[in-house]
C-alpha positions in Angstrom: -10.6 0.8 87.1 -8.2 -2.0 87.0 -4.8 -2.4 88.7 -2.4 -4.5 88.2 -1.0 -7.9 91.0 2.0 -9.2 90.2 2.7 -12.8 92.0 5.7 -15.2 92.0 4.5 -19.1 91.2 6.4 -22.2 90.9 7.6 -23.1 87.1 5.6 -26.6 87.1 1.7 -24.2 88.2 3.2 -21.6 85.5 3.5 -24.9 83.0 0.0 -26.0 84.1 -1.3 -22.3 83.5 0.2 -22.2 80.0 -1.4 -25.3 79.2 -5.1 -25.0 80.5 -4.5 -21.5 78.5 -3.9 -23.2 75.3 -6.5 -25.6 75.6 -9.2 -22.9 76.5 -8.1 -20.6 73.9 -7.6 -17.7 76.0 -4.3 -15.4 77.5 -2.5 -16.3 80.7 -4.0 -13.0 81.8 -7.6 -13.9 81.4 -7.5 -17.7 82.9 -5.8 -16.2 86.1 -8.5 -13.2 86.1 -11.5 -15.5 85.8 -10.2 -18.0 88.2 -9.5 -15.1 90.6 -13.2 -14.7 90.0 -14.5 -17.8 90.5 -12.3 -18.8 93.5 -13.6 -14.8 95.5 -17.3 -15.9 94.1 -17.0 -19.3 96.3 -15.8 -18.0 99.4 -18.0 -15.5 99.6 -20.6 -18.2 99.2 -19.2 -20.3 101.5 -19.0 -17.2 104.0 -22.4 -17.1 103.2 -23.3 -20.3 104.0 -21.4 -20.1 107.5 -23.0 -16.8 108.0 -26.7 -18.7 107.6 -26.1 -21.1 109.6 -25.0 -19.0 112.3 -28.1 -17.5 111.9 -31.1 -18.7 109.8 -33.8 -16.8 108.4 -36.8 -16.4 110.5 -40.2 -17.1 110.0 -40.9 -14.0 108.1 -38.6 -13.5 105.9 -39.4 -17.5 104.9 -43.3 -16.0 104.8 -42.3 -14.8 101.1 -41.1 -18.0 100.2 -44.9 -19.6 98.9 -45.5 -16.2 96.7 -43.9 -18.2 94.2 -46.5 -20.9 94.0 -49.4 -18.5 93.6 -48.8 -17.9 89.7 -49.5 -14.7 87.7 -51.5 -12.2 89.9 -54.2 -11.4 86.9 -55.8 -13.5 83.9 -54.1 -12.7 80.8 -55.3 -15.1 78.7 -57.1 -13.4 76.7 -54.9 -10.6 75.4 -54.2 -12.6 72.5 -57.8 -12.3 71.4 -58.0 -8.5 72.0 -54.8 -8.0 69.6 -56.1 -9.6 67.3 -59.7 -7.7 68.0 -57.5 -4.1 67.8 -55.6 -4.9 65.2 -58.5 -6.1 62.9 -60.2 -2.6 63.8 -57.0 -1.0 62.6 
């Protein structure tokens, strides 16, 4: 569901909206929209950071952290090799 904000801005930001419209090829509508977006996607990062910092993440929920470094949990290096095996077969 969408609804619809209505806003009063001064004529020179209304100019500048018009014209960063233009140039990107898109509605007034749709600039406004996505920079709505982009501007609620940064404070809430920066509310984010704030709340980290107030407090950090402890020891084991940093324990997951080096599961990236341990690579694909089984050998599949040779299922190229079996397709080809089945498919001969076929």
């Amino acid at each position: 569901m969408t609804i619809m904000v209505s806003f009063r801005v001064e004529d020179d930001q209304v100019q500048r909206v018009d014209e960063w419209a233009r140039r990107l090829h898109v509605d007034r509508t749709t600039l406004l929209r996505e920079a709505l977006t982009a501007y609620l996607a940064r404070l809430a990062g920066e509310h984010d950071a704030a709340a980290y910092e107030r407090q950090p993440l402890t020891d084991e929920e940093l324990a997951l952290a080096a599961a990236e470094d341990w690579g694909p949990a089984e050998d599949w290096s040779d299922l190229a090799t079996w397709l080809d095996e089945r498919d001969a077969k076929g």
